[in-house]
BAKE-918366 format. One record per residue: x, y, z of N, C-alpha, C, O, CB in turn; residue in one letter. Coordinates in steps of 0.2 Angstrom, whole numbers, plus 5000, padded with zeros to 4 digits. Glycine has a CB too. Example, Ala and Ser with C-alpha at 12.3 -4.5 7.8 and 13.67 -1.06 7.14 Angstrom:
506649725039506249785039506649845039507149835042505749785045A;506449895035506849955036506450005039506750065040507049975029S;
END
This chain:
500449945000500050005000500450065000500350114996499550005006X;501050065004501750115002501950144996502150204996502150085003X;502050094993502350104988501850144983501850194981502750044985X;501250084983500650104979500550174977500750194971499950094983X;500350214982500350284984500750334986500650384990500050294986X;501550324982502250364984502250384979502650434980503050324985X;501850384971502250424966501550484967501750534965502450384957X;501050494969500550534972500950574977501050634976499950494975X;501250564982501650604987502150644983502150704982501950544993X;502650614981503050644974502750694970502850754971503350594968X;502350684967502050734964501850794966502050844963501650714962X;501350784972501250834977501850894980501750954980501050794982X;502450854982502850864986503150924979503250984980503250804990X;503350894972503550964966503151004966503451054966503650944959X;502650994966502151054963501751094969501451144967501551014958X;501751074975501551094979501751184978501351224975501851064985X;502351194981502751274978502451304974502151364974503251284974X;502451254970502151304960501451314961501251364960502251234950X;501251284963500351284965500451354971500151404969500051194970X;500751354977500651424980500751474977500451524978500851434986X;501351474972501551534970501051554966500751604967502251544968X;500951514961500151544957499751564958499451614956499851514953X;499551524964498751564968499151634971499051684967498351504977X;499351634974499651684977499551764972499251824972500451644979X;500051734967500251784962499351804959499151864958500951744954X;498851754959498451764954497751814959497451854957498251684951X;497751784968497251834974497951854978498151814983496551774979X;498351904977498651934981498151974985497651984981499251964979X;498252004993497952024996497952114993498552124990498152005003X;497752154992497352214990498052244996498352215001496352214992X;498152314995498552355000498152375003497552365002498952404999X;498252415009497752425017497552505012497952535008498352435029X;497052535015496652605010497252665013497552705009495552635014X;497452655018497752705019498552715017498852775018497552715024X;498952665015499452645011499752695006499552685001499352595009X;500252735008500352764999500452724995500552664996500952804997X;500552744988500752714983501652694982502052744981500552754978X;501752634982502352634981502752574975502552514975502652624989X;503152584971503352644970502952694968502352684968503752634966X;503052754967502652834965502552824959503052794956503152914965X;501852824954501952854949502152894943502352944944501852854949X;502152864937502752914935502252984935502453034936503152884928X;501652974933501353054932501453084935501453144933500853074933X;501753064944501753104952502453144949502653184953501853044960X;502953134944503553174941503553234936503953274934504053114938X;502753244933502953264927503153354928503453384924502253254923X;502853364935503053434937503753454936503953514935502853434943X;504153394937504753434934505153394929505753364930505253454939X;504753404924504953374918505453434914505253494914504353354914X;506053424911506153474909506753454901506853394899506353524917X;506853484899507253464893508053444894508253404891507153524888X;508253484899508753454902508853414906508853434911508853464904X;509053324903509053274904509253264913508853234917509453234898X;509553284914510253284921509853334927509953324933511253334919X;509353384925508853424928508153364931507953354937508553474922X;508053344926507453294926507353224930506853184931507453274920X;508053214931508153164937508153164942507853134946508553144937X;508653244942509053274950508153284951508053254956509853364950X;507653324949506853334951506653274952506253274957506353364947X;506653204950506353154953506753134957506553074958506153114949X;507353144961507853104965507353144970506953114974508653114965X;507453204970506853254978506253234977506053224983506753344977X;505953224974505453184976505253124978504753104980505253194973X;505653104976505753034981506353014979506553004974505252964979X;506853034987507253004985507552954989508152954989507553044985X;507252884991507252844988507252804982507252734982507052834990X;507252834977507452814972508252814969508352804963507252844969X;508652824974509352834972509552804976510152784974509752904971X;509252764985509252704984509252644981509652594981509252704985X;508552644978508552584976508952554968508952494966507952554977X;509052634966509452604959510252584963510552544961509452674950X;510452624969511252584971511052514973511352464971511652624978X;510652504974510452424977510752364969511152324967509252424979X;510252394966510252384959510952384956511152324954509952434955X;511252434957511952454954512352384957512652344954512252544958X;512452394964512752354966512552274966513052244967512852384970X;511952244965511952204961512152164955512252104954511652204961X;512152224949512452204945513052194943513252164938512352224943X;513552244949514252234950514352184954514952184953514552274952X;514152144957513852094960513952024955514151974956513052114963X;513652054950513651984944514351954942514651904941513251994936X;514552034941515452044936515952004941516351964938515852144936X;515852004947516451954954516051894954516551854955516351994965X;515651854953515351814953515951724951515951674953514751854948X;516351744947516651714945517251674952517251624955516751744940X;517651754950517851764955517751734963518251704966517951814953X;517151744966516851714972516651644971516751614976516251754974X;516451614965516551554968517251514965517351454965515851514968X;517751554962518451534964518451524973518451474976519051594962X;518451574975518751564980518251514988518451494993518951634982X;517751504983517351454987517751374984517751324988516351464983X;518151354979518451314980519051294985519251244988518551324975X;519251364984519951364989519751364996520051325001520351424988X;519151404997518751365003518751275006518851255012518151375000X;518551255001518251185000518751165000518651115004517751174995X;519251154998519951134999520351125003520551065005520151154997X;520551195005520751215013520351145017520651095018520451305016X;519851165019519351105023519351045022519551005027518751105023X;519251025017519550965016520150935017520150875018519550945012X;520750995018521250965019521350955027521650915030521850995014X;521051015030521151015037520750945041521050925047520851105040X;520250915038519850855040520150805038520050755040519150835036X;520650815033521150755029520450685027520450625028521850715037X;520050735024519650665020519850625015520150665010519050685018X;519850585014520250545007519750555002519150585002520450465008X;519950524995519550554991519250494987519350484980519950604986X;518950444991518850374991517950404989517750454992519050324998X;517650344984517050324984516650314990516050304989516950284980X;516850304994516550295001516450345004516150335010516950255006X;516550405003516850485006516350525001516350585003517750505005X;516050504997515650544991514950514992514750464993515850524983X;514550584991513750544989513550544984513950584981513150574991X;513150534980512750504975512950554970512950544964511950494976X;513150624972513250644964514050664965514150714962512850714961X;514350624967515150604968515450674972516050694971515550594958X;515050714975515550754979515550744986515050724988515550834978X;516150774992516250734996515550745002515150795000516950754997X;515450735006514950705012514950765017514450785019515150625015X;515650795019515850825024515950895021516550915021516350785027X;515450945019515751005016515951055022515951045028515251055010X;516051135017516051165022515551215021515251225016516751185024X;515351245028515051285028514951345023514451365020515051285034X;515651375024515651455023515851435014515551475010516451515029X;516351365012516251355006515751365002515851384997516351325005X;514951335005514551325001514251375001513851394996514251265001X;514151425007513951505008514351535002513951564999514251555015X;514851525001515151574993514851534988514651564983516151574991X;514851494987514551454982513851504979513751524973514451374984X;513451504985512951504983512851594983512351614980512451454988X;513351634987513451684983513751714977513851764975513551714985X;513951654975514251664967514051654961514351674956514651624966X;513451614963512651574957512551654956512451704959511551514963X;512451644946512251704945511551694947511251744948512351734938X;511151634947510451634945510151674953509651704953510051534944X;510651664959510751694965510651774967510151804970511351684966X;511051794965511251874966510851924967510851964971511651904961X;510251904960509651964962509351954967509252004970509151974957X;509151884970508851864975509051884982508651904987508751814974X;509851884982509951884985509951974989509851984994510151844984X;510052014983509952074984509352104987509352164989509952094980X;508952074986508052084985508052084993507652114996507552004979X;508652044998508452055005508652125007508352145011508752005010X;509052155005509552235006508852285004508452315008510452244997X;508752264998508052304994507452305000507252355003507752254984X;507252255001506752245007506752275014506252295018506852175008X;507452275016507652295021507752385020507552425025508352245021X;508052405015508052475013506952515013506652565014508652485003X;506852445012506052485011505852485017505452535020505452445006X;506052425021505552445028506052495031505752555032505352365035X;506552495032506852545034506552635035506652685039507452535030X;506352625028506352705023505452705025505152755028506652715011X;505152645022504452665021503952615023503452615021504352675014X;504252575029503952515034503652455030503552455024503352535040X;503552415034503452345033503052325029503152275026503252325037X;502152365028501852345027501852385018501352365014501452355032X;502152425017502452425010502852395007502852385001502752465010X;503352365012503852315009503552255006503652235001504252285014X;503052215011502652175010502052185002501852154998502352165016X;501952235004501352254996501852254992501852204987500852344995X;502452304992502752274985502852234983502752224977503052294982X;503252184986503352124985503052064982503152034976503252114989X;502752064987501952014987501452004983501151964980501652014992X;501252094983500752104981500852134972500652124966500352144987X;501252184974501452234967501752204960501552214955502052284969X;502152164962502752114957502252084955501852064958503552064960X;502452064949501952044943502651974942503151984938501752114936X;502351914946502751854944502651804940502751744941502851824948X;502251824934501951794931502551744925502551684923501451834929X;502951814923503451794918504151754922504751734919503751884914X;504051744927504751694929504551634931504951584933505251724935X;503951634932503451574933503351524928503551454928502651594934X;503151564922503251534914503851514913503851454912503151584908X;504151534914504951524912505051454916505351414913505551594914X;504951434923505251384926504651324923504751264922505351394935X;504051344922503651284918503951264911504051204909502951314916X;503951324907504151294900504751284900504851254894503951344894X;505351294903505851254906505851194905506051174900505951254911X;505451164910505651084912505251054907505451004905505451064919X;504551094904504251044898504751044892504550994889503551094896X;505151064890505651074885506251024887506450984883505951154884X;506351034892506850994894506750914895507250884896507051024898X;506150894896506050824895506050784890505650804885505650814897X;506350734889506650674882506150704876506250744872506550554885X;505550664876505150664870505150734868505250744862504350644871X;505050794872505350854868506050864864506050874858505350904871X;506550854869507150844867507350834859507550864854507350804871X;507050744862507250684857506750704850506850674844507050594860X;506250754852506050764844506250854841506050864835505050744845X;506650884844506950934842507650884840507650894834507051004847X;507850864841508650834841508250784835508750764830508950784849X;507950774834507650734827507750784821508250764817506850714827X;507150864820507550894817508050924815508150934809507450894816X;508450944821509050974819509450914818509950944817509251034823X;509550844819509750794814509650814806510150834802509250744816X;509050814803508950824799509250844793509350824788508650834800X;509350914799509750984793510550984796510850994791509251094796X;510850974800511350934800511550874796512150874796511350914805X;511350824792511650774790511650804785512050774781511450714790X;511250864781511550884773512250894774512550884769511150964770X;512750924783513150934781513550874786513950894790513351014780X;513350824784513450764784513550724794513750674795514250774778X;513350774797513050764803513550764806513550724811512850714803X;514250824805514850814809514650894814514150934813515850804804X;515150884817514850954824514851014820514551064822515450974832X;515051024816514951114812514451104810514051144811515451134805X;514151054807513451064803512951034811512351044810513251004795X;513051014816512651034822512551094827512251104832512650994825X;513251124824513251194829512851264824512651314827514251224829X;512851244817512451294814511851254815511551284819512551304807X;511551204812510851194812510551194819509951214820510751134808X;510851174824510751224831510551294830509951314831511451234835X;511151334828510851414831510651464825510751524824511451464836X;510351394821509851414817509151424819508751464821509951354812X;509051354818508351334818508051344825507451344825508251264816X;508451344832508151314836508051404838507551414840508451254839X;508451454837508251544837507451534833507051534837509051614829X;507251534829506951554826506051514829505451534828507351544819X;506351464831505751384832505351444840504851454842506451254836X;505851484842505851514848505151564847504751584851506651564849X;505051584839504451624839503951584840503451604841504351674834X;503951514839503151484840503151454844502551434845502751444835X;503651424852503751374855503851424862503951414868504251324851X;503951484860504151544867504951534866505351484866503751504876X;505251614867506051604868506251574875506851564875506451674867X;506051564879506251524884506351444881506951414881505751524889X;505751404880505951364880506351324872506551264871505351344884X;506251394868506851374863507651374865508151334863506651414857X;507751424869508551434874508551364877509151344876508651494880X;508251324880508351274885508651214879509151184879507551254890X;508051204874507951154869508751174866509151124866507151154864X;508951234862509451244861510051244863510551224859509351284862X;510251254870510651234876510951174875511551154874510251244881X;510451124879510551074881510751024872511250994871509851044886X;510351034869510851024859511451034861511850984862510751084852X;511551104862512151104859512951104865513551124865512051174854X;512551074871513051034876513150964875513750934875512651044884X;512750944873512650884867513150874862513550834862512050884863X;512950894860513250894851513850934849514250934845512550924846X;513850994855514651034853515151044856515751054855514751084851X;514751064865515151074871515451034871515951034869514951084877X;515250964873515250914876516050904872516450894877514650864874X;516250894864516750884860517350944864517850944861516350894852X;517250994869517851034871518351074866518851064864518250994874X;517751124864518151194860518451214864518451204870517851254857X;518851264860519251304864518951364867518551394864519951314861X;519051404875518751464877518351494873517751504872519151504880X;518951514869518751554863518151544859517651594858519351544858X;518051484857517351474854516851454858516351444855517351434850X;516851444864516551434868516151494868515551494867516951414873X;516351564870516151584873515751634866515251654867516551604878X;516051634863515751664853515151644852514651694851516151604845X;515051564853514551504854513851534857513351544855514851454859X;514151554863513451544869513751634866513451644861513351504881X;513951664868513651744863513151764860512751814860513951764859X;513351714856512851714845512051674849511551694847513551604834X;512151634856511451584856511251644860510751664858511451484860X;511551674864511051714866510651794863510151824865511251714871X;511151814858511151874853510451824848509951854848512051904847X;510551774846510051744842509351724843508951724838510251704841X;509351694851508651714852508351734854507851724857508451684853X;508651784854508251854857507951904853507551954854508751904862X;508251884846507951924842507451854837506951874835508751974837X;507651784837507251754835506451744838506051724834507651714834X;506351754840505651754844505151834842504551854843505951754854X;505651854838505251934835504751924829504451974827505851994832X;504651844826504151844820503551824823503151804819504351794815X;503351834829502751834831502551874836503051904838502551774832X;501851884840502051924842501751904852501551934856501851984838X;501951844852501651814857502151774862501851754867501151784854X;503151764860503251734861504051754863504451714865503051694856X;504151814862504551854864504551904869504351954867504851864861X;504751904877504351954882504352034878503852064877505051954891X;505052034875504952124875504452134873503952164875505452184870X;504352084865503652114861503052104865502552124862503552074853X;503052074870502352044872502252074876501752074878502251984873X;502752134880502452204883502252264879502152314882502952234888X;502252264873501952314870501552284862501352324858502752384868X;501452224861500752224858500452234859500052244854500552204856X;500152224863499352244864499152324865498552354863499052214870X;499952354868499852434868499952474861499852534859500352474873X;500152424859500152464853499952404846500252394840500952504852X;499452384848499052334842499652314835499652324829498352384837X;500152264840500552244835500352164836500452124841501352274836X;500152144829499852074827500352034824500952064825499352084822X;500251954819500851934819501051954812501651964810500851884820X;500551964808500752014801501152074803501752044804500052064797X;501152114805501652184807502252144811502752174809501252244812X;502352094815502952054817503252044810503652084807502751984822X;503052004807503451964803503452024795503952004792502951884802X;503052084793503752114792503952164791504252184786503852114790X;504052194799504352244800504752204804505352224804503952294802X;504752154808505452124811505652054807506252024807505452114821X;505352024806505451954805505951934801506251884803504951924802X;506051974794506251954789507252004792507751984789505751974782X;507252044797507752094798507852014804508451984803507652194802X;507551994807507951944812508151884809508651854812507551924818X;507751854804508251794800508751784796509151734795507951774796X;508851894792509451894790509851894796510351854796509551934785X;509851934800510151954804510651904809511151934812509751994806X;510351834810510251754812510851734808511451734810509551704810X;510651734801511051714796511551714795511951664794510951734792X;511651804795512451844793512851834799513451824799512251944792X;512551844806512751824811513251754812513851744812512151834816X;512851724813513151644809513551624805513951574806512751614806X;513451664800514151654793514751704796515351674795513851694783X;514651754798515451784802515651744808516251744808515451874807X;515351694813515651674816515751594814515951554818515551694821X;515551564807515651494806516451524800516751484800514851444801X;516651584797517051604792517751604799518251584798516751674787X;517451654805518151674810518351604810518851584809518051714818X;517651564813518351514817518051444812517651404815518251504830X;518251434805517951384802518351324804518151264806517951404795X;519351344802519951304803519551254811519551194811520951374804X;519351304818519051244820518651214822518551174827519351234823X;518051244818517351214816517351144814517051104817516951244812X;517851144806517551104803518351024805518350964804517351134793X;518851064810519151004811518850974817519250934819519951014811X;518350974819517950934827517950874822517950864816517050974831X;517950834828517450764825517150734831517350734837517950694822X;516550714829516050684833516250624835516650594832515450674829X;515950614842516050584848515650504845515050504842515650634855X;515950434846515450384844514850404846514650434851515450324847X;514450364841513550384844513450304849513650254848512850374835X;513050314855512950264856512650224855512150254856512950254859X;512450174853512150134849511350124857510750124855512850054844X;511450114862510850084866510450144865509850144863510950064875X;510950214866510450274868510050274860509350284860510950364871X;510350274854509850274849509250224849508750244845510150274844X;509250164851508750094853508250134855507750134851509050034859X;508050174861507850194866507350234864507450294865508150214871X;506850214861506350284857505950284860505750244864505950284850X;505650344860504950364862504250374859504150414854505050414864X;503750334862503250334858502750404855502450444859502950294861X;502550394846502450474846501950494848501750554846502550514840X;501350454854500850484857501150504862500850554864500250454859X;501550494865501950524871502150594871501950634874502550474873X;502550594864502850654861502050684861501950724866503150634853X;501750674857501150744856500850754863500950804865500350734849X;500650714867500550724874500950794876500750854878500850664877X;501750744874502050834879501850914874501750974876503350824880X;501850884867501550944864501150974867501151034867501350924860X;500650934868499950954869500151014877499951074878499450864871X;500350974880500551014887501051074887501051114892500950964891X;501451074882501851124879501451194876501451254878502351094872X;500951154871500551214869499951244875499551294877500251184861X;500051224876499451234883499751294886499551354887499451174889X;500151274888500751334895500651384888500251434888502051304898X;500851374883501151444880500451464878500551514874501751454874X;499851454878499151474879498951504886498751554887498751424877X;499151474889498951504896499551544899499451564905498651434900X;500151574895500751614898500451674901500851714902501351624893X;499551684901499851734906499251724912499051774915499851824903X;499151654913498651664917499151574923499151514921497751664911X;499351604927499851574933499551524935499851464937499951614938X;498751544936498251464939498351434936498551384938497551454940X;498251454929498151384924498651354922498551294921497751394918X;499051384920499851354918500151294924500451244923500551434917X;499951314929500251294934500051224936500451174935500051334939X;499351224938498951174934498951124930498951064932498551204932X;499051154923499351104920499851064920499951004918499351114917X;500351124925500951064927501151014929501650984929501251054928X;500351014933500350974940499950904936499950844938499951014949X;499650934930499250844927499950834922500150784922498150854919X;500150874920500750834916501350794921501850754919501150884910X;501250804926501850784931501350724932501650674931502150844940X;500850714932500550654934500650604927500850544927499750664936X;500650644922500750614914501250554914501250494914501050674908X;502050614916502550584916502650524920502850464918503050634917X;502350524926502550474931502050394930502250334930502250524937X;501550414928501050374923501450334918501350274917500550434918X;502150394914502450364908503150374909503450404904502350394902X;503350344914504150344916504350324913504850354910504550334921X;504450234910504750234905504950244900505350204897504650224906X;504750304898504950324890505150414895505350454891504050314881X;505050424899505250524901506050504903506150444902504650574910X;506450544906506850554912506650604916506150644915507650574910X;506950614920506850634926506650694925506850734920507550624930X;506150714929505850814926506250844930506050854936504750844927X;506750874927507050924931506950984933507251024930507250924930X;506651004941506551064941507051114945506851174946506051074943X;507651094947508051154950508351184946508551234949508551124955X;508551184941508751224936508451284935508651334936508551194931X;507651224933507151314930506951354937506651414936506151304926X;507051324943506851334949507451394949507151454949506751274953X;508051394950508451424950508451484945508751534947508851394951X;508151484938508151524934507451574937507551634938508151484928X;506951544938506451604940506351624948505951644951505751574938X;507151594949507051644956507551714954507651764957507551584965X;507851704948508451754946507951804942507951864944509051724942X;507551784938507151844936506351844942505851884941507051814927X;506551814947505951864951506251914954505951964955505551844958X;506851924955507451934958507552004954507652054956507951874959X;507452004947507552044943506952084943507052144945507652024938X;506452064942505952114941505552144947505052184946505552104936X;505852124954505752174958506152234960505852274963505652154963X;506952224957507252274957507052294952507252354953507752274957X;506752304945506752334940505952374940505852434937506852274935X;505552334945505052394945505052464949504652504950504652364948X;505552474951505952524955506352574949506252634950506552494960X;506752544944506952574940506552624935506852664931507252534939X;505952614936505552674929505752734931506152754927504552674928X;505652774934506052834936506652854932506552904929506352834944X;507152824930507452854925507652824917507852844911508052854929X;507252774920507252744913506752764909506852764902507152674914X;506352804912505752824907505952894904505552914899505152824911X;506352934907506552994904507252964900507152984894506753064911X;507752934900508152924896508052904891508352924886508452894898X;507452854890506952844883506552874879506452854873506452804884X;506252924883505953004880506253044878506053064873505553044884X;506953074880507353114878507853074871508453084869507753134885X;507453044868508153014862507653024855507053014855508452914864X;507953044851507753024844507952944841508352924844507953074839X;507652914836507652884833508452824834508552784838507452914827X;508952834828509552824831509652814838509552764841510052864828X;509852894842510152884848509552824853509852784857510152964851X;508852824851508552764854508652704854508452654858507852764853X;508952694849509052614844509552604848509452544851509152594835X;510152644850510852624853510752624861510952574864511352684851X;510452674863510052664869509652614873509552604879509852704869X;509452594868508852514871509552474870509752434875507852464864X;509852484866510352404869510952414873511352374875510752364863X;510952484875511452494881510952464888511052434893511852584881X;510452494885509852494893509952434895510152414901508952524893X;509752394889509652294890509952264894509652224898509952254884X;510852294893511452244893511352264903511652244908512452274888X;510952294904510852304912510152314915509952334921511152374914X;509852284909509052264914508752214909508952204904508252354915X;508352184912507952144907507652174901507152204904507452104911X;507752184895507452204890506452204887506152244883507852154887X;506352154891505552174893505252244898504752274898505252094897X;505752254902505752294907505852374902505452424902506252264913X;506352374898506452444894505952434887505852484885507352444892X;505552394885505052404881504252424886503852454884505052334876X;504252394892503652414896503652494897503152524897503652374903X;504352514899504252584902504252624895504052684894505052624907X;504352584888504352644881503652654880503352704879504752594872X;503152574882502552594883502152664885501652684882502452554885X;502452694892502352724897502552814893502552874896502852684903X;502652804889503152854886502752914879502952904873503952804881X;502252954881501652974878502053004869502553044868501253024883X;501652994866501853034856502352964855502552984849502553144855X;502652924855503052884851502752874843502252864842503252814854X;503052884840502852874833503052804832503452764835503152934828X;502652794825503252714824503852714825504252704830503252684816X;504052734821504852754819505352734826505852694826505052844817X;505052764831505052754837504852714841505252684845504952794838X;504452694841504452614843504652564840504752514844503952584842X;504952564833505352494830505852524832506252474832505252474823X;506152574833506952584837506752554843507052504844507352664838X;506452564848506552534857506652474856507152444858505752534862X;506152424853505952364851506652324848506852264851505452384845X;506952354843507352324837507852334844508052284847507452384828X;508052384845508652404851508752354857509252324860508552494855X;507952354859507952294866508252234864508652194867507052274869X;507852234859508052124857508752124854509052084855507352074849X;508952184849509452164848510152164852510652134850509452184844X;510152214858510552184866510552134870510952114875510452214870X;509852104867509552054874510152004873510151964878508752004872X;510851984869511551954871512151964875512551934878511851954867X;511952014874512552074878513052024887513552004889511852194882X;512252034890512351984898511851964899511351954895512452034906X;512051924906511551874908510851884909510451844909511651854912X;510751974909510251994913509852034909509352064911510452024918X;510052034901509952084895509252024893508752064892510852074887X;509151974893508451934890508551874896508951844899508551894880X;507751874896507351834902507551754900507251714904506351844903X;507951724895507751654894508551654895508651594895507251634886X;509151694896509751694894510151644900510551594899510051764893X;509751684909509751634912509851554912510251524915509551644913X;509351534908509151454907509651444904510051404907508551444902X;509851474897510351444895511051434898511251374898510451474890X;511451484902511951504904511951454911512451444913511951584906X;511351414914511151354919511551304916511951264919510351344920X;511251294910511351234907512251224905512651184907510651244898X;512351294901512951284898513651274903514151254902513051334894X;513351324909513851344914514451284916515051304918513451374920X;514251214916514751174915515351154912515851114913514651134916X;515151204907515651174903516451254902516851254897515251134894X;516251304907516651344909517051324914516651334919516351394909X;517651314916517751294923517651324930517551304935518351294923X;517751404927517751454934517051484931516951544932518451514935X;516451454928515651504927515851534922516451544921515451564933X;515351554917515151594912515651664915515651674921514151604912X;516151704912516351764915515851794911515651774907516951794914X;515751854913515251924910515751964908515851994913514751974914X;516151984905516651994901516651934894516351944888517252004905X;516951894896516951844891516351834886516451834880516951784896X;515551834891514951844887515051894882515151874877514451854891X;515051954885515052014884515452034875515152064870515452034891X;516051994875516451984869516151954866516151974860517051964869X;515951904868515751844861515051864861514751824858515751734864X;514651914862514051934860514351994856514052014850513451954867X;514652024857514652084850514652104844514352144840515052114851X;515152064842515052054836514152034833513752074830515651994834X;514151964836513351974833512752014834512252014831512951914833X;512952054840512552124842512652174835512052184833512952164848X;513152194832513352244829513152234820513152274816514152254830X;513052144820512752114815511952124815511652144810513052044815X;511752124819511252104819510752194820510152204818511152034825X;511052254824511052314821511052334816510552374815511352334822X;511452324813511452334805511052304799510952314793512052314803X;510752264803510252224798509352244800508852244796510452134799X;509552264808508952304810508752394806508252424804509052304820X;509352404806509352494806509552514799509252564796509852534811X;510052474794510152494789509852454783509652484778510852494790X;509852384783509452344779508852354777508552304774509252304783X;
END
């Protein structure tokens, strides 16, 4: 009778979370009547609006100036990401040190199940876990918390929080996460970028392009999250795994994250920036596809051919790893497959409604378990970790409209396009098209610059596009000391400055 009813307790015990946080997010409690508004409005600023950019701030700093708190909070957060590396270096040397002062040996008997030792240390795994980029914002978010009740008490802190932050987009992201990342999805994306790989004869150059090809682009009908994940894990598969050198490594996941940030622009439902200003500005999928669609496939393209031409000498000398012959045996049946379809398309139907997505994850967790032998394991610390980094974001980010919203108003056309991708490389890119919304007279012209500018930074850092995290989870083992942000930083530019030119001059 134990056993009977253990995979029911399991089920319960994953989804339990995901089930409060949806309800939660979906009847948060209302603020008490007598509560100000917090953050302020931006209308509560217009009084000193003035043409001088550096005027217009210094007037919204006096008016609340808590606002120059919480963008240092911010600030220092994101300088916070850049040490990141660095810190959990020295969480090794930590871990080392202690080990050696315990004189533990380095026997299988001395390891648990995922081969590291039994006996850590304390303050090691404290750096570790301030070294997780998926970490940092969260962990800021106690400072931020702390600065509010401090300045503006508790029951503020708690409304914004709880009640104000709109968690709907990091919620999505850890659902359509783990739905992407389970085998029958996998194994049927890995089918067709097979496909288009064996034209060039199925060795790793032609799975490193038909990767950050198809699978950018698959992002506009499947959601860019869960095309980065499906993406990712490919191409830890199929190219990491084979040990380029830094160098391409880091080019690699650059180009994957400059790529789907702009691939997800041929619709208009499936990329965050655009999906904070379609409906404010009645953009359908005709006007996606062409006014951006056709600038993000060349722009994919051209991107792609400069870095398969820089480093071809050692693209095309890789050679593929044996296939194993059991794991190809092992198929999955294709009602199982459209099942997870079925559950795939769902979430991204219901991506803005938390109950229901949620919901459904808790009948497909019953699906899988139902059909373990053909799933692996549904993994959710991953995405779990990813949508604690973007809640973590966009409650500092809801603090940030105050200047973001005059630095976006004061620009013309050009200077805006250059501006959304500097803004990006330091806020989440949904976040700087929501405040463009906010931003009264934009003309077109001006909207496809915010737009064009957001997505085409969203490579720049980790924190430039909501799905980049995911990826940088997935990839991050195969950097020794973590993804650097610099390192990113390089290997995204070039296809930044490609993919500009194809947005603005094209």
């Amino acid at each position: 009778m134990f056993m009977a009813f253990s995979w029911p307790r399991r089920l319960a015990t994953r989804g339990f979370l995901l089930l409060v946080l949806g309800v939660v997010s979906a009847f948060g409690a209302a603020a008490p009547a007598d509560l100000p508004e917090f953050p302020r409005p931006l209308s509560d600023y217009d009084t000193v609006q003035s043409a001088d950019l550096g005027a217009t701030l210094a007037g919204r700093a006096r008016i609340e100036p808590f606002n120059l708190i919480a963008s240092l909070i911010f600030l220092l957060a994101i300088l916070h990401t850049f040490v990141s590396a660095r810190i959990r270096h020295w969480a090794h040397v930590v871990e080392e040190r202690h080990l050696a002062r315990r004189k533990l040996p380095p026997r299988a008997s001395d390891r648990n199940e995922d081969g590291q030792p039994d006996e850590v240390s304390f303050w090691g795994q404290t750096l570790h876990f301030f070294g997780e980029i998926e970490a940092i914002f969260g962990i800021w978010v106690l400072a931020l918390a702390g600065a509010i009740v401090w300045f503006k008490g508790t029951d503020t802190a708690i409304h914004y929080i709880a009640d104000k932050v709109n968690y709907t987009e990091p919620m999505f992201v850890v659902i359509i996460m783990a739905l992407a990342s389970t085998r029958p999805v996998l194994r049927l994306a890995e089918r067709c970028m097979r496909a288009v790989a064996q034209l060039g004869g199925g060795r790793p150059v032609a799975w490193w392009l038909s990767i950050l090809t198809i699978a950018p682009l698959l992002g506009s009908l499947i959601t860019e999250p869960a095309a980065m994940t499906i993406a990712a894990l490919l191409l830890a598969k199929q190219f990491f795994a084979l040990n380029p050198t830094p160098r391409l490594k880091y080019a690699t996941i650059g180009l994957l994250f400059v790529n789907i940030s702009i691939g997800g622009t041929l619709t208009h439902f499936a990329a965050p920036p655009v999906l904070m200003v379609a409906a404010a500005w009645g953009w359908d999928m005709k006007y996606m596809l062409t006014h951006f669609g056709w600038h993000a496939v060349t722009g994919i393209v051209l991107a792609n051919a400069a870095y398969l031409l820089m480093f071809r000498r050692e693209l095309l000398a890789m050679k593929a790893k044996p296939v194993d012959a059991a794991a190809t045996e092992d198929r999955v049946p294709w009602w199982v497959t459209f099942v997870h379809l079925l559950f795939l398309g769902f979430t991204v139907w219901m991506a803005h409604h938390p109950v229901m997505f949620v919901g459904g994850f808790l009948f497909f967790l019953a699906f899988a378990q139902a059909t373990a032998h053909h799933q692996s394991r549904v993994e959710l610390k991953s995405p779990l970790l990813v949508g604690f980094f973007l809640a973590g974001l966009v409650i500092h980010g809801g603090l940030q409209g105050w200047w973001i919203q005059p630095v976006l108003g004061s620009l013309g056309e050009v200077p805006l396009f250059v501006g959304a991708i500097v803004l990006t490389a330091f806020n989440d890119n949904a976040l700087i098209t929501y405040l463009a919304t906010l931003v009264p007279g934009f003309s077109e012209e001006l909207k496809f610059a915010v737009v064009s500018g957001a997505v085409t930074g969203g490579g720049l850092t980790v924190i430039a596009n909501a799905p980049n995290p995911a990826g940088q989870s997935i990839l991050q083992r195969f950097f020794p000391d973590g993804v650097s942000p610099l390192g990113l930083l390089l290997g995204a530019l070039l296809p930044t400055l490609i993919v500009a030119f194809s947005f603005m001059v094209l």
